[in-house]
Backbone as a ProteinNet text record, in pm:
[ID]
protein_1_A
[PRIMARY]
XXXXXXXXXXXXXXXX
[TERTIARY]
-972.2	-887.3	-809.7	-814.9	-676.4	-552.4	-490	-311.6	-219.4	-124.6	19.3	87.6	133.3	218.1	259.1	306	418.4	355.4	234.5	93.8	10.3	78.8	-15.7	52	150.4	169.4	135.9	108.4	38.8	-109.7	-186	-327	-370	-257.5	-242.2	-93.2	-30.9	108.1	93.6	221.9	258.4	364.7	432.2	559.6	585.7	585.2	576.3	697.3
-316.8	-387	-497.5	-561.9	-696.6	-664.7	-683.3	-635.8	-675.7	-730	-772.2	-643.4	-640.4	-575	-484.8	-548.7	-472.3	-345.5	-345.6	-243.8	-169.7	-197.9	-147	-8.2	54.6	188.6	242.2	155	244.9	326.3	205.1	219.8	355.5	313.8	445.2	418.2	495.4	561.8	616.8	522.8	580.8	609.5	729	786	891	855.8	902.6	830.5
-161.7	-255.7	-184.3	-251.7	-203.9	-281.9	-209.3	-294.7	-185.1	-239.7	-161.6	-90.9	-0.8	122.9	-42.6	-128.7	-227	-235.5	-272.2	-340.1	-281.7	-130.2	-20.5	-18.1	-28.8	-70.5	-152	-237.6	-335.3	-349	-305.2	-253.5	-100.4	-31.9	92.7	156	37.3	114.7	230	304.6	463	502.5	481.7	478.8	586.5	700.3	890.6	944.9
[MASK]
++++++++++++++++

């Protein structure tokens, strides 16, 4: 997918 920094958690949350 292409998606802005904004959406990139969404696609693969990184919560470390």
């Amino acid at each position: 997918h292409n998606i802005p920094l904004d959406l990139a958690a969404v696609e693969a949350p990184t919560n470390g």
